[in-house]
N, C-alpha and C positions, 0 to 999 in steps of 0.2 A: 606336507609343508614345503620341502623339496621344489614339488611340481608346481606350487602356488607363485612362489619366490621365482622361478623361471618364466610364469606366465606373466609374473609382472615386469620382471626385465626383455620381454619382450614389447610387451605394451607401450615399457618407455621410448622402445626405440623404435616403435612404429609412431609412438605422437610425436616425436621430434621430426619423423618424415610426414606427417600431416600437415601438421602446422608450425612450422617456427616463429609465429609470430604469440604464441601462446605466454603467457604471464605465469609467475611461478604457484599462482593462486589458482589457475586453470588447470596446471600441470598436476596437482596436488589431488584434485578431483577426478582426472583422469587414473592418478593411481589408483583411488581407492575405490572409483568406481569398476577399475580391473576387478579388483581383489572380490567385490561385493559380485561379481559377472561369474564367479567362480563359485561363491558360495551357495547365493542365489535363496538363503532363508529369508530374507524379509521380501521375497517378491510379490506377496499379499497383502503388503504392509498399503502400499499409497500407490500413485499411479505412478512414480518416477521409477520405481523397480522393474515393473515389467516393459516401461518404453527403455531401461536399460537396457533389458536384453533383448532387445531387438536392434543391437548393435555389439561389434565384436570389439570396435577402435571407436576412440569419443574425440573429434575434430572439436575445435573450435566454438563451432555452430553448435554443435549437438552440448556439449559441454553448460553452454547459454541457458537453451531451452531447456534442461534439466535441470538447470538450478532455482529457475523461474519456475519449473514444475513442483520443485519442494516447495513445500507448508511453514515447513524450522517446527513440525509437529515433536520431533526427539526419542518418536518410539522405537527407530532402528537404532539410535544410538545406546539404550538400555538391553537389548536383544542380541547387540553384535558379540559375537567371542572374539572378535579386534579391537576391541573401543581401546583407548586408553585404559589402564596405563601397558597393554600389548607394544610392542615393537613393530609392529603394523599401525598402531596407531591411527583406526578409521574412526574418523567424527564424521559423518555425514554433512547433517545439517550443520555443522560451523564451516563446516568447506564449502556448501553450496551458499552460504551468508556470506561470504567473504568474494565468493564470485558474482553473487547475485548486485553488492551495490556497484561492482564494477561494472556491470550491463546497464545499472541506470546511467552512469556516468557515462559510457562511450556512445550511446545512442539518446543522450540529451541532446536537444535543441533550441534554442542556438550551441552548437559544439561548443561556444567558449564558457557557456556557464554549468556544462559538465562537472566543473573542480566544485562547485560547490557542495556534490553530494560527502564531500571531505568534511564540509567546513559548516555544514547546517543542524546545529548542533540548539544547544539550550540558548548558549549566550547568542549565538545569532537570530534565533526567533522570539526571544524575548526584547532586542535591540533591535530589529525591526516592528514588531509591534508595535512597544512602543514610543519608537521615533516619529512612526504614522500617525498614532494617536497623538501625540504632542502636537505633530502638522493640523491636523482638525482641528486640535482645540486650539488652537492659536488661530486658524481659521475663523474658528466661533468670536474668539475675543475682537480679531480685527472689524468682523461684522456687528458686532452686536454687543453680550454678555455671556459670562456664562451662569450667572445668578439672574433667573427669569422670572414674571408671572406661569403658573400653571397653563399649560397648552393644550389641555385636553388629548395627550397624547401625540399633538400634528408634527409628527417630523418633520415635513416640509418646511415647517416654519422656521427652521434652523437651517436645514441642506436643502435646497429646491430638489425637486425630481428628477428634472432633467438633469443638471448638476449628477446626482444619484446615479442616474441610468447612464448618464455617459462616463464617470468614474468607474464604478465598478463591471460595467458591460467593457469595456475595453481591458481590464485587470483579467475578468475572470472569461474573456472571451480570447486573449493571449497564452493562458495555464490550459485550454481546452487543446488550443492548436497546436502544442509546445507537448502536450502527453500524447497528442493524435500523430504528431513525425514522429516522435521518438517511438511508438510502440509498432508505426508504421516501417520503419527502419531495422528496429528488432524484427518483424514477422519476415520481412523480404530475406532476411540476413539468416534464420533458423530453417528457411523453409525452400523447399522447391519451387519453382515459378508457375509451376502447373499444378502446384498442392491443392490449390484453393479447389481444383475440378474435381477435386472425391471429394467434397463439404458435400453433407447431405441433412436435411431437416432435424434429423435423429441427434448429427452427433451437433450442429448448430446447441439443440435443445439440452442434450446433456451436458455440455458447457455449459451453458448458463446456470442449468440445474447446480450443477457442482460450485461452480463460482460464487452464488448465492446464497446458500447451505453451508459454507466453508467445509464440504463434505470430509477434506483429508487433512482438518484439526478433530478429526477424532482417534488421531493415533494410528488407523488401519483396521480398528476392531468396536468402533464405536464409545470406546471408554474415556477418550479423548487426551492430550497433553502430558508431556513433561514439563515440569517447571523446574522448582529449585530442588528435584529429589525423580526415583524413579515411578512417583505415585503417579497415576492418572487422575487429569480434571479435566472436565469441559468448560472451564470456567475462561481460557483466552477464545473458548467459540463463543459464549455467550457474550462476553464481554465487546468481542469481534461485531457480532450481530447488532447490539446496542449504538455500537458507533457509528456503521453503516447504514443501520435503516434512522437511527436519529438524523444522521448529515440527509438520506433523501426526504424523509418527513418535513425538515428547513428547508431543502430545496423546492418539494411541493409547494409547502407554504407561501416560498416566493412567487411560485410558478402560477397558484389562484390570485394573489391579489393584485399580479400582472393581467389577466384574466378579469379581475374586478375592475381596474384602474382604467384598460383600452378597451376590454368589449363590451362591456355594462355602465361605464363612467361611472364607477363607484371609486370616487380616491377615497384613498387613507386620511383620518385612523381608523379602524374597524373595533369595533367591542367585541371583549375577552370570548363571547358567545361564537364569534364569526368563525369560518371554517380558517379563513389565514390564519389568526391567532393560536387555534386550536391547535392545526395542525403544526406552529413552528414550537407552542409551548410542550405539548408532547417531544416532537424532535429537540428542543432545546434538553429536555429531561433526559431524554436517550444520550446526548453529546455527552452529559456531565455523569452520567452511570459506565457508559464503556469505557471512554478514556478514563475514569478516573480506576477506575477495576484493571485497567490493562497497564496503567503506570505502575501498581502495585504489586502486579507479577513481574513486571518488567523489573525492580527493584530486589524480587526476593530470587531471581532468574537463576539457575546455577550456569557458572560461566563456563559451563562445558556445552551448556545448550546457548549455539548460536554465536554471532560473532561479539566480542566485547565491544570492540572498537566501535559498533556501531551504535550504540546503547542511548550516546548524548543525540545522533541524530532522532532516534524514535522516542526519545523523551521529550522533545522541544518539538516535534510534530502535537505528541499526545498533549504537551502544556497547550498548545496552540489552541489543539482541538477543545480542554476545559476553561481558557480566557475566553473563547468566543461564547458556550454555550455558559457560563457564569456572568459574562457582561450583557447577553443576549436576553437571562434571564431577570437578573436585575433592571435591563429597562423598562422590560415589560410590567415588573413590578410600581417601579419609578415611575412609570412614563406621563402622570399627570402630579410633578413635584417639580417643583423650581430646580431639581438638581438634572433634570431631564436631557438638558443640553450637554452637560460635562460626559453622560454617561452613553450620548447618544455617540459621539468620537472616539469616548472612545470603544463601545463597539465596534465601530466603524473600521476604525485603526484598527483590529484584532483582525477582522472578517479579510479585511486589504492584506495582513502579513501573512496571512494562512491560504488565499489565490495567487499571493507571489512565490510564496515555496511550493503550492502544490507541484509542479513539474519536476521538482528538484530535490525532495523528502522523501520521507515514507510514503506519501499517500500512491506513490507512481508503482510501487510493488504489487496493489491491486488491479491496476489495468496490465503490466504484463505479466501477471499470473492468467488472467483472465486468457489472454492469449496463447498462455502456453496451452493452459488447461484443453483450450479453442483444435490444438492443434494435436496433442492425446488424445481428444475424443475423433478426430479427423481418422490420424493416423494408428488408431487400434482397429479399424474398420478394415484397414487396407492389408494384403496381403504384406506378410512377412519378407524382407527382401534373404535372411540367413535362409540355407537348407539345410537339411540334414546332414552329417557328414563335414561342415565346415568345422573347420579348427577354432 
């Protein structure tokens, strides 16, 4: 115990010569990531353990990409003989949560709406929603009604297309650029400049492999998750999966009947048969399964797993994500009833608040995971730079 206590007062006083620009939230990780360097039992646990020890001092940088390495899976936190309520007091995963929204925020783009990873919470996504939706439908009224004859479905016949494609291709083609600097920004800032030249097909492929799979929400041993207790479930992977492949299934969806509309000249509306239809009422299904599975662990969470503070931002992500696929589902239902119009905005308005938070929510945790993950499959390929013998 002795020897452990001394390795940690050295550590601190080698990151104060690392970095002093480090945050009390960084420094905090860097203890405990000492103390876990010394123990080294859960280094089978997930990938963030062994790219630990391939380092003796945790800069800045390194601090970053290990946090964005963690899952928030909770199984080193049931396994550790420091967890709380020890004197040591190592939480992992609430330490690397507590660093983690702070890399979305310093490597957001535009730097001034950084603050918002503070502030994007329930009320603010449910008051953006909808405010949009009100703008539409107010829209609708100045043009027209919002009590119609049946339309057999024609969107258009409320929001022209072009209208459509230039609203929301400018919305969701700004969230694209805004996640591509910011994770652009993060990789230059974790990485060596000459990193990217040991990228090899392999470890390309096992990223993606991994990031896909949610391979390291299964705890390290396949049994998956802590939630509100030490039990294991795989139920935030499945849940995880529902959400993610529902949002690309609606993406596909869009993606064919852009494909029907400019290379076949087939506009909308398409019948429930058609592959567009198909494909978004499936992904609409998957949106309203995972988010609503994942609000409810979120809810029953023990607040030792993971940061509290952040809770109202990934609950007004996850509303976000059940308004869209419940108003998306609804039209679809509605979509040849007089009420067509009302429901069309506010769709509309949902899909619009949830491309303006993307960059600045939860959803930005899966592109620089994706990148850390990018950069542990990289760098376990690469010789070890410790030798034998180092202190």
């Amino acid at each position: 115990m002795q020897q452990l206590e001394a390795l940690l007062e050295d550590a601190r006083g080698n990151a104060r010569l690392i970095d002093m620009s480090a945050t009390a939230a960084e420094d905090e990780v860097s203890r405990q990531l000492t103390i876990c360097n010394a123990c080294r039992y859960c280094e089978g646990f997930c990938a963030v353990f062994p790219a630990m020890t391939r380092r003796l001092e945790f800069a800045k940088a390194d601090i970053h990409y290990l946090a964005n390495l963690c899952h928030n899976c909770g199984a080193c936190l049931h396994a550790c003989q420091y967890a709380p309520p020890h004197e040591f007091a190592v939480n992992i995963p609430q330490s690397m949560a507590k660093v983690r929204v702070q890399t979305y925020a310093e490597y957001a783009w535009p730097a001034s709406l950084g603050a918002l990873y503070k502030r994007n919470g329930i009320t603010v996504a449910l008051a953006l929603a909808g405010g949009l939706a009100l703008f539409l439908v107010l829209a609708v009224l100045i043009s027209g009604s919002l009590v119609h004859a049946p339309l057999a479905g024609n969107f258009y016949a409320i929001f022209p297309h072009n209208t459509l494609v230039l609203m929301f291709g400018a919305v969701f083609g700004f969230a694209v650029l805004a996640l591509a600097i910011g994770v652009r920004s993060f990789w230059r800032n974790v990485t060596e400049p000459q990193f990217l030249d040991n990228a090899s097909g392999a470890a390309v492929g096992e990223a993606a492999h991994d990031a896909l799979r949610l391979k390291y929400l299964d705890g390290g041993h396949g049994e998956g998750c802590n939630e509100e207790s030490d039990r294991f479930t795989l139920a935030r992977r499945r849940f995880h999966h529902a959400t993610f492949y529902g949002f690309m299934l609606c993406f596909a969806s869009t993606g064919v009947a852009t494909l029907y509309h400019y290379l076949l000249g087939w506009p909308a509306p398409y019948p429930v048969t058609s592959l567009p239809v198909v494909l978004g009422t499936l992904g609409g299904i998957g949106l309203l399964v995972g988010p609503a599975g994942l609000l409810w662990l979120n809810l029953r969470r023990h607040p030792l797993h993971g940061d509290v503070q952040q809770r109202p931002m990934d609950r007004g992500f996850i509303l976000l994500l059940l308004l869209v696929s419940a108003t998306g589902l609804a039209l679809l239902v509605l979509r040849d009833t007089r009420a067509m119009a009302l429901l069309l905005a506010i769709h509309l308005g949902t899909v619009m608040a949830l491309f303006l938070t993307l960059p600045y929510g939860k959803f930005a945790h899966g592109v620089y995971r994706s990148a850390a993950l990018l950069k542990w499959a990289i760098e376990k390929r690469m010789p070890s730079k410790l030798k034998l013998g180092d202190d």
